[in-house]
FINUKE-31220 format. One record per residue (C-alpha): residue number from 0; chain; x, y, z. Coordinates in steps of 0.05 Angstrom, whole numbers. Layout:
BEGIN
<rec NUM, 'A', <X, Y, Z>>
...
//
This chain:
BEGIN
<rec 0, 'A', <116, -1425, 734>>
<rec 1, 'A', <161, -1394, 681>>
<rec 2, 'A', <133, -1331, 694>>
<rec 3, 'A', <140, -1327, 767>>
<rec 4, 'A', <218, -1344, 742>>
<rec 5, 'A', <215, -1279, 712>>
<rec 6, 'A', <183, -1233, 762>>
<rec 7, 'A', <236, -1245, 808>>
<rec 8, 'A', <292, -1232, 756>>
<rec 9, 'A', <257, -1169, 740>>
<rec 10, 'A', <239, -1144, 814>>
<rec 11, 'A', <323, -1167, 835>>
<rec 12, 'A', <343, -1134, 787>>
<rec 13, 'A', <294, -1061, 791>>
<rec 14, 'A', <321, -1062, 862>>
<rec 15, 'A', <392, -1076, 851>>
<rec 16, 'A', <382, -1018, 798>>
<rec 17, 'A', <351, -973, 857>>
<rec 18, 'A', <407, -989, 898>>
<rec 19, 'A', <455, -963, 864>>
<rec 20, 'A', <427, -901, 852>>
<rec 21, 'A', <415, -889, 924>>
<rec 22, 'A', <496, -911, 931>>
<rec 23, 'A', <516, -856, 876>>
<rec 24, 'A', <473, -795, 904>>
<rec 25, 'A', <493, -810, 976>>
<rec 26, 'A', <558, -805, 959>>
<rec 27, 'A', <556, -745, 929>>
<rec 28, 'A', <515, -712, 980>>
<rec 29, 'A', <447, -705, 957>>
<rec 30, 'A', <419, -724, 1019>>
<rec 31, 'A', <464, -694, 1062>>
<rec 32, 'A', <419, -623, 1091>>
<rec 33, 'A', <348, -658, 1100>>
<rec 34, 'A', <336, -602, 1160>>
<rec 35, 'A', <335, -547, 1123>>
<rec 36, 'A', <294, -546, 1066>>
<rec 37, 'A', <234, -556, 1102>>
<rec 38, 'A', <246, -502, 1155>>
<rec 39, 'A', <268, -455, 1100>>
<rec 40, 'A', <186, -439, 1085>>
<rec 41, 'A', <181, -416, 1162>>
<rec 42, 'A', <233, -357, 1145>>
<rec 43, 'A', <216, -293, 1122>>
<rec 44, 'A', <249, -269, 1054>>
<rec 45, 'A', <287, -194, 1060>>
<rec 46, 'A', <260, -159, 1008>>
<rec 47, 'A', <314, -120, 976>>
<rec 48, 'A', <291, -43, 957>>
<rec 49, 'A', <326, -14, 893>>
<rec 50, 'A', <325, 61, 876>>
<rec 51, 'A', <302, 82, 820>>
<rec 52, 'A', <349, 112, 765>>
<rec 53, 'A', <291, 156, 731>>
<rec 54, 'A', <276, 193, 795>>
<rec 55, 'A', <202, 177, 783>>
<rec 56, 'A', <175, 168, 857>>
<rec 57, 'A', <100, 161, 842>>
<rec 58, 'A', <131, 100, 800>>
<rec 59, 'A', <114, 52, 865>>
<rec 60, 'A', <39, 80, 875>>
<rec 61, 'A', <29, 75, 796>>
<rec 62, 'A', <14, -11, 782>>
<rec 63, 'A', <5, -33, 714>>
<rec 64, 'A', <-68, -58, 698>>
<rec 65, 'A', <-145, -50, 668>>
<rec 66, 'A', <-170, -41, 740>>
<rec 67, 'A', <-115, 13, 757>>
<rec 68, 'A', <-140, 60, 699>>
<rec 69, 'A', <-138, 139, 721>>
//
């Protein structure tokens, strides 16, 4: 019986615990924006093109590997 005692003390207590954490986060906005992280996958990324400072414009056709070898 002792032991069922505890179990409660320890389950009251792993919840109270879980509580607060819930309390703290909320407040500080964690769970504020739950829209948009899951549509953010259905967007396309813009791919940003940078010019190249050698001047080297076979750089993009050239890729780096043991399969690529000319």
């Amino acid at each position: 019986m002792d032991i069922l005692y505890l179990m409660i003390v320890c389950s009251v207590s792993l919840a109270a615990i879980f509580l607060v954490v819930f309390i703290v986060y909320a407040r500080k906005g964690q769970f504020e924006d739950d829209e948009s992280p899951a549509v953010r996958i259905l967007f396309d990324d813009e791919r940003i093109e940078e010019k190249d400072e050698t001047g080297d414009k076979n750089k993009d056709e050239k890729e780096i590997g043991e399969n690529n070898k000319n």
